[in-house]
C-alpha positions in Angstrom: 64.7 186.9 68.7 63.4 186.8 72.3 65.3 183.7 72.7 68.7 185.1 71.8 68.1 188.4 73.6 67.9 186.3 76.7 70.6 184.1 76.2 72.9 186.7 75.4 72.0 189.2 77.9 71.8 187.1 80.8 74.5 187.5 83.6 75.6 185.5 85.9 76.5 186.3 89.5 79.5 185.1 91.0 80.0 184.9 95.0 82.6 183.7 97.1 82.2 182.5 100.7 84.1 181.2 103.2 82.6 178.9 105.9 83.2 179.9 109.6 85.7 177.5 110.5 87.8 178.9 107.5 87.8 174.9 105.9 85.8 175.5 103.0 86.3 177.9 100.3 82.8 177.7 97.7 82.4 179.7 94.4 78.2 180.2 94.3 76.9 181.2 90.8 73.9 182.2 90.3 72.1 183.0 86.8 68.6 183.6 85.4 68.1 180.0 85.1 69.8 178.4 88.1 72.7 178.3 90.5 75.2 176.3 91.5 78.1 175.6 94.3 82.0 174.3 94.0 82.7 174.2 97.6 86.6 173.4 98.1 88.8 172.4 100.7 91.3 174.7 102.0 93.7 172.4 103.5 94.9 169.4 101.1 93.6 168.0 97.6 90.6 167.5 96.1 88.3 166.0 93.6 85.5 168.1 92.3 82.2 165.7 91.4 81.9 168.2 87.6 85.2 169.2 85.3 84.9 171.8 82.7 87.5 169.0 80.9 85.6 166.0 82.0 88.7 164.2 82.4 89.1 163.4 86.1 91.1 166.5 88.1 92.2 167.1 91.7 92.6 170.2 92.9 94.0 172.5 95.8 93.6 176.0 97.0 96.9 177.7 97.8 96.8 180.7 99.7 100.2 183.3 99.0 102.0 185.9 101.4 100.8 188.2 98.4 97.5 188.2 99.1 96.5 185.7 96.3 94.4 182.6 96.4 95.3 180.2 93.6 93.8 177.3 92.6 95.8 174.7 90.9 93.6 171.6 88.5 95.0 169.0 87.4 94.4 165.5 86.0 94.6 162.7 87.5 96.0 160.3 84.6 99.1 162.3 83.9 99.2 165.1 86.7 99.6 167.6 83.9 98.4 170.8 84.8 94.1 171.3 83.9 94.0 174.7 84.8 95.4 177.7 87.3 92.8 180.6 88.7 94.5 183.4 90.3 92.0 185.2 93.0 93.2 189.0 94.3 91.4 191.8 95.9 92.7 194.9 94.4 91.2 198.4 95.5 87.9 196.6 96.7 87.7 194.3 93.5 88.1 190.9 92.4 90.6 190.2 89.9 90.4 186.4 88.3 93.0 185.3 85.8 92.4 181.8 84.4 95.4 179.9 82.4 94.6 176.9 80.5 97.7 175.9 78.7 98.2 178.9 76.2 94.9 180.2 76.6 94.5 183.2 79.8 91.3 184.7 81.0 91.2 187.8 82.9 87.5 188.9 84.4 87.3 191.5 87.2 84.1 191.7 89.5 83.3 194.2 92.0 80.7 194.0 94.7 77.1 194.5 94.7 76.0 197.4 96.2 
């Protein structure tokens, strides 16, 4: 019981931060049990060293006159689309939509206080 309680209870925090020269963008999450950071490059592709696919993907960060910051996976084999994350700030909150194919995700997080 204990075990389950904990596994389903525990949150995880997410933070965004972007380094001062403005050339990395890196997701930090950070749980009860550990944390971990996907730094990515603004400018150009990339490869990330982990995939939630574990199929080989680049990646690149696209920032929109809309205020959005997308970030566009896909594989390397094929360059079919992996995945698409849609970052806004609306009314001081984050709004994250992932698409996977048919499958779309929508979380909202709002700051710490």
């Amino acid at each position: 019981w204990i075990l389950r309680q904990l596994m389903t209870s525990a949150k995880a925090d997410v933070e965004y931060k972007l380094s001062e020269d403005r050339g990395t963008f890196t997701k930090v999450t950070t749980s009860m049990f550990r944390s971990s950071e996907y730094p990515m490059p603004t400018v150009g592709d990339f490869c990330p060293m982990k995939t939630l696919s574990g199929e080989q993907e680049y990646g690149r960060l696209i920032e929109t006159s809309g205020g959005n910051v997308i970030l566009e996976m896909n594989y390397v084999d094929t360059d079919e689309n992996a995945a698409t994350v849609v970052h806004k700030v609306v009314d001081n909150k984050l709004h994250v939509t992932l698409k996977c194919k048919d499958i779309v995700c929508n979380s909202t997080y709002t700051k710490k206080q």
